[in-house]
C-alpha positions in Angstrom: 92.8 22.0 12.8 89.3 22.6 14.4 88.6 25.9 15.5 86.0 26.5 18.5 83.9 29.0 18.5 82.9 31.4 21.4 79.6 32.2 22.5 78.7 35.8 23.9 77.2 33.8 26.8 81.2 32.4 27.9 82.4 36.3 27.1 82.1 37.9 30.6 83.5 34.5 31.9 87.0 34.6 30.2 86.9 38.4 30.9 86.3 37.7 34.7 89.2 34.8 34.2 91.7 37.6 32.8 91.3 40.0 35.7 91.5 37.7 38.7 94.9 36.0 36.9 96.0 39.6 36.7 95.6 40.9 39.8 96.7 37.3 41.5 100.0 38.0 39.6 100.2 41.5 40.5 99.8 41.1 44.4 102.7 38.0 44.1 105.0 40.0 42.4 104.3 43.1 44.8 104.6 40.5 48.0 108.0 39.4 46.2 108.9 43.0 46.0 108.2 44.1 49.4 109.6 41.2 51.3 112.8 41.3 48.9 112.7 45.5 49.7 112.6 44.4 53.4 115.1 41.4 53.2 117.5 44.4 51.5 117.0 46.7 54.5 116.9 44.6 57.0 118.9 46.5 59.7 119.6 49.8 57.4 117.4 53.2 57.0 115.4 53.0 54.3 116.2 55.1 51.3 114.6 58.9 51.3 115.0 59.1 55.5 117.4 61.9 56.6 118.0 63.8 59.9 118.4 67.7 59.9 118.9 67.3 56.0 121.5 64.7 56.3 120.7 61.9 54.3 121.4 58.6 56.0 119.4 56.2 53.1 121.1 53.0 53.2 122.9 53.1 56.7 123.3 51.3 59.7 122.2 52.6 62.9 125.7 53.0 63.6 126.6 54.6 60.6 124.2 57.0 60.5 125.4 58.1 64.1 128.9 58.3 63.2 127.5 60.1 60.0 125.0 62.8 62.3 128.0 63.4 64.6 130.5 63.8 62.1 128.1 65.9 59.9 125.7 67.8 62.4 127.8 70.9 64.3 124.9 72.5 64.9 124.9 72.9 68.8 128.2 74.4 69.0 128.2 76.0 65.5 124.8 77.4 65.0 123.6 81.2 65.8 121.0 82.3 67.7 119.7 85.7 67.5 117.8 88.0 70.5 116.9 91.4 69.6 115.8 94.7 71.8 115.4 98.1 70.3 119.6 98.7 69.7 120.7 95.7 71.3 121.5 92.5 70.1 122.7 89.3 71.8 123.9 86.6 69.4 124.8 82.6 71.3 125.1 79.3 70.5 122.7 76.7 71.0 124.8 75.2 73.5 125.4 78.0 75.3 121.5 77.7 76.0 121.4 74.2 77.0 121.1 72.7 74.3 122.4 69.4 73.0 122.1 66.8 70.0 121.2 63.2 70.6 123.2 61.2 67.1 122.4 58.1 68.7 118.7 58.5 69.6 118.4 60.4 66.0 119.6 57.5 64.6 117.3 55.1 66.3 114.2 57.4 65.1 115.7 57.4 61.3 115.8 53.8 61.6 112.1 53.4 63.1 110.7 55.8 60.0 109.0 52.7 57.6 109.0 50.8 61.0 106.1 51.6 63.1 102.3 52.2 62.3 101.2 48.3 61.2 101.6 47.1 57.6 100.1 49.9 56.1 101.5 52.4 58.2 105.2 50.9 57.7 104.7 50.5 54.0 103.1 54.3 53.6 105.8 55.3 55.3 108.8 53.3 53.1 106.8 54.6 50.1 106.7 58.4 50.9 110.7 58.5 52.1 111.5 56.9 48.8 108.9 58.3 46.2 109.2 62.3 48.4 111.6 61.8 50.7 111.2 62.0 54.8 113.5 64.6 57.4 113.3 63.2 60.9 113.2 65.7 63.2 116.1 65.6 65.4 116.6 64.3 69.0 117.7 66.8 71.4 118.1 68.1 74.9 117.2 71.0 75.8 118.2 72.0 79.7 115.8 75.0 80.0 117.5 76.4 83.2 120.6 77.2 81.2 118.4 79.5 78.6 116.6 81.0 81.2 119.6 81.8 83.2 120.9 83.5 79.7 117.6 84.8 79.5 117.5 86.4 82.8 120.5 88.1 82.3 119.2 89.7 78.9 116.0 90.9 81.1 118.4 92.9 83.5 119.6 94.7 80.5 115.8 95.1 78.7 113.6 95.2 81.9 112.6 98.5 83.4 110.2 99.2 85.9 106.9 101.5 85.2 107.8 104.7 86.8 104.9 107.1 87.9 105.1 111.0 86.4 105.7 113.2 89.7 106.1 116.9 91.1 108.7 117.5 93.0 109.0 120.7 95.3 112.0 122.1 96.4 111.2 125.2 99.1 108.9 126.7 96.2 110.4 125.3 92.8 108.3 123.1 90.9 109.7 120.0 89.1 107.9 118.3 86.8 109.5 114.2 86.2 107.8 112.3 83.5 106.7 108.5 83.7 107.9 105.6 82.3 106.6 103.0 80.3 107.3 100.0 81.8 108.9 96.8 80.2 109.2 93.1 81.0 110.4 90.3 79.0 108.3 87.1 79.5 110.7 84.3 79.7 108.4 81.3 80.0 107.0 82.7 76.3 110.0 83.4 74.7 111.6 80.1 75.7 108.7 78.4 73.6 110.1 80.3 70.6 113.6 79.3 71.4 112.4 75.5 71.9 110.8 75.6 68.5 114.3 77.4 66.3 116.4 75.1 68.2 114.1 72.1 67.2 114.5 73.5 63.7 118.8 73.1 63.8 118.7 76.1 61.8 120.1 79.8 62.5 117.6 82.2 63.6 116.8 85.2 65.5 114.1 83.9 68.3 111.7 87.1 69.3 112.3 88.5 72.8 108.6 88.5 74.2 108.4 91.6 76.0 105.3 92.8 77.7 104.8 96.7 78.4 103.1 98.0 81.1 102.1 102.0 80.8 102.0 104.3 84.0 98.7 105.5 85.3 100.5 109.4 84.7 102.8 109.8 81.7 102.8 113.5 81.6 102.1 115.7 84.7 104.0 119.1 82.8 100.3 120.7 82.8 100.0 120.1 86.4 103.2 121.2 87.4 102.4 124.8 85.7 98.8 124.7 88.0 101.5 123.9 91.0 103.7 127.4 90.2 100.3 129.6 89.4 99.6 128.7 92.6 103.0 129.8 94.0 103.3 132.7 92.0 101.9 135.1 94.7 100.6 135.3 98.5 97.2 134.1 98.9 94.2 136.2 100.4 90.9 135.0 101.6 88.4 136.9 103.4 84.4 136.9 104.6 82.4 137.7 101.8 80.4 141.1 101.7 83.7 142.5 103.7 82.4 144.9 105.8 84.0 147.1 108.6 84.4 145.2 111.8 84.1 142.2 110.1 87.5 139.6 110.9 90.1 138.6 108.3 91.2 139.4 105.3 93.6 137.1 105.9 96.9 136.6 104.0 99.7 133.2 103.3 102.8 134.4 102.1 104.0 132.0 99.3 106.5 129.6 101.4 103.1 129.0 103.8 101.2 128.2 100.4 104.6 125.6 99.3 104.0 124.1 102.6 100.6 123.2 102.5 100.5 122.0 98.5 99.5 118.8 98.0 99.2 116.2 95.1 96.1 114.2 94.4 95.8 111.4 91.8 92.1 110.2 91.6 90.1 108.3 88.9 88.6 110.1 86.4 86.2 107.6 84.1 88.7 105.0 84.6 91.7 107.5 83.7 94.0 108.1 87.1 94.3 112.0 86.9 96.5 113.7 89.2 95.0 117.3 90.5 96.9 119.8 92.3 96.2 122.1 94.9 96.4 122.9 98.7 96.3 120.0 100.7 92.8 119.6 102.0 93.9 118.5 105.4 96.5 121.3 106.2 93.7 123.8 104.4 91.1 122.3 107.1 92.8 122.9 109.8 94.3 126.5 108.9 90.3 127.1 108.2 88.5 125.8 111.5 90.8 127.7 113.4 89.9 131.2 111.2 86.4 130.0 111.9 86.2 130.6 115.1 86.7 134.3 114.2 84.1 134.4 111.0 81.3 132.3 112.7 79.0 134.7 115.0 75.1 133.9 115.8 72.9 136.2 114.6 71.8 139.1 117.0 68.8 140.4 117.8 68.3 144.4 117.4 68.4 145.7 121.3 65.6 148.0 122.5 64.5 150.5 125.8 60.6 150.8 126.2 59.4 154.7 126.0 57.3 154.8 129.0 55.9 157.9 127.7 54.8 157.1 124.5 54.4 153.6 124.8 56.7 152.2 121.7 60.2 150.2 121.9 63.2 152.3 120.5 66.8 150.6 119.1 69.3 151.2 120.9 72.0 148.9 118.5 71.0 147.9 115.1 71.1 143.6 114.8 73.4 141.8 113.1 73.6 139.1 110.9 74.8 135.8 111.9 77.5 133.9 109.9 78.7 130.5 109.9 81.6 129.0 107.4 81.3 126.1 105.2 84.9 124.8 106.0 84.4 122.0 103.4 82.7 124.2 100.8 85.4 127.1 101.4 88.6 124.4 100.7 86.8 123.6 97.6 86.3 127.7 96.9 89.7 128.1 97.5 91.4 125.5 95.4 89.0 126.1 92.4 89.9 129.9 92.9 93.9 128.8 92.3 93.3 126.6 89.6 91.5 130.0 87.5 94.9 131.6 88.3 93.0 133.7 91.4 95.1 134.7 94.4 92.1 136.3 96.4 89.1 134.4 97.8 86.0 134.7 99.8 84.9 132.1 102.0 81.8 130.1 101.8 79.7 131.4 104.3 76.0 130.9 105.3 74.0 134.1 106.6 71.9 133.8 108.9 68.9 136.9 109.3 68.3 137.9 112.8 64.5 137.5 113.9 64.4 140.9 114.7 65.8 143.8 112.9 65.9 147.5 114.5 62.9 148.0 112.3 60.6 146.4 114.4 57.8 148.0 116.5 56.7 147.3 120.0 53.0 146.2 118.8 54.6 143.8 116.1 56.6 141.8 119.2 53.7 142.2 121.4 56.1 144.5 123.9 53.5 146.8 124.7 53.7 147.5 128.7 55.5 146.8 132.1 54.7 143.7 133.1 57.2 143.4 136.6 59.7 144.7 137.9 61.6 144.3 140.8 65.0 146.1 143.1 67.7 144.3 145.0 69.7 146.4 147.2 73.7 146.3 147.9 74.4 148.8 150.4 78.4 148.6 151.7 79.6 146.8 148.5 83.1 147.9 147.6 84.2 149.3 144.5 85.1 146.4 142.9 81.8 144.5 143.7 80.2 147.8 142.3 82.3 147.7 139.3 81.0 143.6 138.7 77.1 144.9 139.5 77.1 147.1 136.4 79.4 145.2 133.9 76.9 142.4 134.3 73.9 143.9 134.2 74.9 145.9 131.0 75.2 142.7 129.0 71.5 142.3 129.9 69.9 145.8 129.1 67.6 146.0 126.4 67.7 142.2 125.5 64.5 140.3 124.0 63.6 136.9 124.7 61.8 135.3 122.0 58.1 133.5 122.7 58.7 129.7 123.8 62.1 130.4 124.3 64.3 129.0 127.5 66.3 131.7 128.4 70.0 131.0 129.5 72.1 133.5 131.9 75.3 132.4 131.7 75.0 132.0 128.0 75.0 135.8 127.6 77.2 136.6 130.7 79.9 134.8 128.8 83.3 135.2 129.7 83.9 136.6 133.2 87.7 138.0 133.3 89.7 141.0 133.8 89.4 141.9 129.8 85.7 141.8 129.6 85.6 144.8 132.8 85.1 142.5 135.7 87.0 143.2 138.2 88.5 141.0 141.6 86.1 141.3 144.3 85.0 138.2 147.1 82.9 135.0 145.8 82.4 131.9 147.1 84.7 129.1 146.2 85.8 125.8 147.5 84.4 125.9 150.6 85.8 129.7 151.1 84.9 133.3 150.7 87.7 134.3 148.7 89.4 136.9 146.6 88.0 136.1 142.6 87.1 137.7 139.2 83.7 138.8 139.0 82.3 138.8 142.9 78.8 140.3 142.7 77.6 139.1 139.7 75.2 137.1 141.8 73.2 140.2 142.6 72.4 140.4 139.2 71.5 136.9 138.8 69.5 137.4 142.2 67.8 140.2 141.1 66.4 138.3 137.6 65.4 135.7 139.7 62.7 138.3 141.7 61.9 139.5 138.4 61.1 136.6 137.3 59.5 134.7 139.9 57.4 137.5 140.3 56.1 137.7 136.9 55.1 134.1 136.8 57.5 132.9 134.2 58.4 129.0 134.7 62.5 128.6 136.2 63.4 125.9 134.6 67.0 126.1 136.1 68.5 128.1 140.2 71.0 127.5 142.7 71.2 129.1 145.8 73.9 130.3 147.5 76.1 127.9 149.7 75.2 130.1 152.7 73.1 133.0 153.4 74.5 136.4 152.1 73.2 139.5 153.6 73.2 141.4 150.6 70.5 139.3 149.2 68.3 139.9 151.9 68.4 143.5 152.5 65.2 146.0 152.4 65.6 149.5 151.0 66.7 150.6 154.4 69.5 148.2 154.2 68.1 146.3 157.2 68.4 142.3 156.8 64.6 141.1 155.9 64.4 137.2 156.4 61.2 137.0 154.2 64.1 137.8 151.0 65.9 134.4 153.0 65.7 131.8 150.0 65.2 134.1 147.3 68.8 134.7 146.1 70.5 133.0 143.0 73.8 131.7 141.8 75.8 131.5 138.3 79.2 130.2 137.7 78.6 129.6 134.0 79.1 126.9 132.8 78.6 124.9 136.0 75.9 126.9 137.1 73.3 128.9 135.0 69.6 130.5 135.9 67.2 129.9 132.9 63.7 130.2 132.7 61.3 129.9 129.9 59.0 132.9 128.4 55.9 130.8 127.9 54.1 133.5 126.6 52.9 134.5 122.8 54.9 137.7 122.8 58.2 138.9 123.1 60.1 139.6 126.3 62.0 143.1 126.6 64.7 143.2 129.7 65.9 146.3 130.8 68.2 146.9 133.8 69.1 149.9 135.7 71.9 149.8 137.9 71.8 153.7 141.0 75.8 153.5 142.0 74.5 156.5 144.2 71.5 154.6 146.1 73.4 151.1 145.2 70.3 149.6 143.8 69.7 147.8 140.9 66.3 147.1 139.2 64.9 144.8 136.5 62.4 145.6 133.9 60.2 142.8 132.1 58.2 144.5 129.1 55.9 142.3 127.0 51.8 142.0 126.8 50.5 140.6 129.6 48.3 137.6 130.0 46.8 138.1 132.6 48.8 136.0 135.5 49.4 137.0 138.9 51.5 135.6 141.5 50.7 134.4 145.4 53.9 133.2 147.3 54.5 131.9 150.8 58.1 131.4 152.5 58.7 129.4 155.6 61.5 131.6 156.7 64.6 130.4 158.3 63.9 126.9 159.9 66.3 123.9 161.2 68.4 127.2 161.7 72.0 126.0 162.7 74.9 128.5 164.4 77.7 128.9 162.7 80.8 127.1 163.9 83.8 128.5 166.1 85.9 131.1 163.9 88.8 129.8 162.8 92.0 132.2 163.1 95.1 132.1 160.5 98.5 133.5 160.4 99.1 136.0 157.3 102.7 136.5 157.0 101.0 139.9 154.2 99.7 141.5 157.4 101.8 143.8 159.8 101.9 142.8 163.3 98.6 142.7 165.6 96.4 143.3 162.8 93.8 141.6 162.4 91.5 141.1 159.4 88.3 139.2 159.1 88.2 137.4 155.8 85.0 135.4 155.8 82.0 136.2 157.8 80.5 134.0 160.3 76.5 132.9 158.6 74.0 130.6 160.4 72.5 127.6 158.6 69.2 127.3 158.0 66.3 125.6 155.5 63.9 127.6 153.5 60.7 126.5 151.6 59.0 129.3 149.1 56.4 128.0 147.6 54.9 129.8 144.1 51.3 129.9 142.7 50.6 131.5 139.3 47.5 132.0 138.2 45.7 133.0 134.8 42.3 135.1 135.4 41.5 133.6 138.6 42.6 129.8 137.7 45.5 128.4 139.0 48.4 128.0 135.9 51.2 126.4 137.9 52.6 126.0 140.9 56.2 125.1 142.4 58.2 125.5 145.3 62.2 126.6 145.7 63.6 124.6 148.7 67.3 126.0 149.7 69.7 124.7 152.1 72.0 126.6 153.5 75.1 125.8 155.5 76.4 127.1 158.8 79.5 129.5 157.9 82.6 129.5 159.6 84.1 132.9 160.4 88.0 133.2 159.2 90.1 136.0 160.9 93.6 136.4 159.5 96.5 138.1 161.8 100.4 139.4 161.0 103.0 137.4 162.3 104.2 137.4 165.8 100.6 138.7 166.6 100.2 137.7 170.7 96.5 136.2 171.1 94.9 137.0 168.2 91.4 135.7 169.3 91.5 138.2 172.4 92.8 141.0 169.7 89.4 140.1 167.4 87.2 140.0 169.8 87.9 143.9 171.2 87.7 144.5 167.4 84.4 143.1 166.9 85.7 140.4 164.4 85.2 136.7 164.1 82.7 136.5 167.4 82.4 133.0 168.7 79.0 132.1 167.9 78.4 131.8 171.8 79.5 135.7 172.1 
């Protein structure tokens, strides 16, 4: 026997040799394995593959879905579980639409080890039988039917966010609290349900239930504010009350209930309600009160002592007042909320520019600077009674430097309950019974004052015909130079202003002699030195009135006769003003007035036999022509 030595050199060779024949034999017996492994289950699950737990190694696809029917109950046998607060609700997966596919189950068993490539297939074949692999069931799941179930659940759970709220009955205060509100989410809780189901285990699936809190929870703090306020009458008055001032005034409680009111605003984000009176009933309960709190401020009234040359008060001034109406509903509701049942108004003084204090040589009302008479001789009572009323309202009056003086704005109201009484004014065309006939000599009589005195008229009307009154001398006799010279005002309509131009103050003062039926009006200030030239075209273009006109009066007695508007030729006059400053002409301006002709009215009693022949021996209503 020869024995044959090896070299180190051939070592790595035979080593090399060994390896390759190993692994050669190890990958045919493997290939002989896995095709006998597939030759075995060809057409059956391969071991380690179940379904829901049920293990169906080994079977037939028709066997396993006899197997998963016979063996898996779990859509009609299984529990699920939905839970709020108390209440339960237990069903079965069927019930919610839910139902198990043995055949397609099967056909996913059988495709476990089947799918993925080679590798895949055999990875898969390997892990079922080395760790075993639970194919998920196949199922159906009809989601209307579990959200019909679920909908039903959410009428029981769901409730809707309720606001807190007051609640007033005549003057109770109730106080309701809010409510949290709460809504289950049904496409979110069916994803739970999907996923137990899925599972064909027993469960309880969570309800998922969204809340939604009110803006107000608790309002028990306001509804106490609500009955301090209703715990007594409410009083408000002018601040600095003072005798002859208006108000107090007082709301019994069921006034306050009435006007309450609820407000819910944001606060930083945070809705807060805030009680109190309604700020639109309290706005109109407080512009009508301010009507009676708001005055303008007045001026102290004065007489100039001729004698020794200084002003003297006759009334002390007054200060003027005007209320906040937005700063007092404010006032008012902060004063409830402190638990305070009295209140003062927000009010804005308002200093007059001259108190009684003042001196003649501080307002510059230092002499006489014009003065002029009007005469109103045969004036009846009432007329007379007119004359003074007015010109009171006038006496002792300044007028500030610059300023444009209105008329009618301190006439004011002309009625019955201011002391005017019903004498004759012109109206409509007419001379006719009125309230307040004769004011126009007053207004006449300013005019002269101030035309004379070289003030610039920035506003005059004349009369719509010529009125003899106006154009009277002291001896009562009609003067036509005083023709164009008279002046109306039915305020608002109509108004006389003129404009003190001067540096100084203005002092008015009239004087009304009942006796000698005069009336005269004083302008005191410092004078600058103007003067006054005028000229007048008299009456031109001077028209005769037309034919009376006669009317039955069923007030008068039988063949009397009364003439009720007086027969007045038209004319045209021209005056025509220059002012002058130490010797330079200032201004000048002219005054044209029209008047109309003026139809004579005679009125007669009933069954009155030629009234016009019965006038005319009376001396009434004279043609024109007479």
């Amino acid at each position: 026997m020869t024995s044959k030595r090896i070299s180190r050199r051939d070592l790595p060779k035979q080593i090399l040799a060994v390896l390759v024949g190993g692994f050669v034999l190890f990958f045919a017996i493997t290939i002989t394995w896995t095709l006998g492994y597939q030759l075995i289950y060809a057409g059956r699950i391969f071991p380690g593959v179940s379904v829901a737990g049920v293990d169906l190694s080994g079977l037939s696809r028709n066997e396993a879905v006899l197997k998963l029917s016979q063996t898996l109950s779990y859509p009609n046998t299984g529990k699920i579980l939905f839970r709020a607060a108390e209440k339960t609700w237990v069903v079965s997966p069927s019930e919610l639409g839910m139902v198990f596919d043995p055949s397609a189950s099967a056909l996913a068993a059988y495709e476990f080890g089947r799918s993925g490539g080679l590798f895949g297939a055999l990875t898969g074949q390997i892990s079922a039988r080395g760790f075993g692999s639970d194919v998920a069931p196949v199922i159906i799941f009809d989601q209307r039917v579990a959200y019909n179930y679920l909908q039903n659940i959410a009428t029981q759970v769901d409730q809707p966010v309720v606001e807190a709220s007051l609640h007033l009955e005549g003057t109770n205060v109730t106080a309701l609290p809010g409510q949290v509100g709460r809504l289950i989410n049904l496409d979110a809780t069916l994803i739970y349900l999907a996923a137990q189901l899925q599972s064909f285990r027993d469960g309880e699936v969570p309800l998922v239930i969204e809340e939604a809190a009110p803006k107000l929870l608790d309002v028990s703090s306001q509804a106490e504010s609500a009955r301090r306020i209703l715990s007594q009458p409410l009083t408000i008055a002018v601040p600095n009350y003072r005798e002859g001032d208006p108000g107090p005034w007082t709301y019994d409680v069921p006034v306050l209930a009435n006007m309450l009111g609820v407000n819910v605003i944001d606060v930083n984000g945070k809705a807060e309600m805030q009680v109190g009176l309604n700020p639109t009933a309290l706005r109109q309960t407080l512009t009508e009160l301010k009507i009676f709190v708001d005055r303008l401020p007045a001026n102290a009234r004065f007489i100039f002592n001729d004698a020794s040359g200084q002003i003297e008060p006759t009334s002390a001034s007054s200060v003027g007042r005007s209320m906040d109406v937005e700063a007092s509903i404010v006032a008012i509701n902060d004063a409830l909320a402190r638990g305070e049942h009295t209140v003062a108004l927000s009010v804005a003084e308002q200093q007059p520019a001259v108190a009684d204090t003042a001196t003649g040589a501080e307002l510059g009302v230092v002499q006489l600077i014009q003065q002029q008479t009007t005469y109103f001789y045969g004036s009846s009572d009432a007329r007379i009674q007119n004359i003074v009323a007015a010109a009171e309202r006038y006496h002792g009056l300044l007028i500030a430097p610059g300023e444009t003086f209105s008329m009618g704005s301190v006439l004011g109201d002309v009625s019955l309950e201011n002391g005017f009484a019903e004498a004759l004014i012109i109206y409509g065309g007419r001379t006719i019974k009125g309230v307040g006939g004769g004011v126009c000599q007053v207004s006449t009589t300013l005019f002269r004052t101030v035309f004379f005195a070289g003030f610039p008229i920035v506003e005059r009307y004349s009369h719509a015909y010529r009125v003899s009154y106006y154009e009277m001398d002291a001896s009562g006799a009609v003067d036509t130079a005083f023709a164009g010279m008279d002046a109306t005002v039915y305020f608002p309509l109509v108004d006389f202003k003129f404009t003190n131009d001067t540096s100084s103050w203005l002092l008015m003062e009239t004087y009304v002699d009942v006796g000698a039926r005069t009336i005269t009006w004083k302008l005191y200030s410092t004078s600058d030195g103007r003067s006054v030239t005028w000229d007048t075209t008299g009456p031109s273009n001077v028209v005769p009135p037309p034919e009376p006109v006669f009317e039955e009066n069923p007030d008068l007695n039988k063949n009397q006769i009364k003439e009720v508007d007086h027969a007045a030729q038209g004319a045209d006059v021209d005056v025509t003003r220059t002012v002058w400053i130490n010797g330079q002409i200032y201004f000048s301006d002219h005054f044209p007035t029209h008047y109309q002709p003026w139809q004579a009215v005679c009125q007669y009693g009933p069954e009155t036999e030629n009234p016009e022949k019965k006038a005319k021996k009376d001396g009434l209503c004279l043609s024109p022509n007479t």
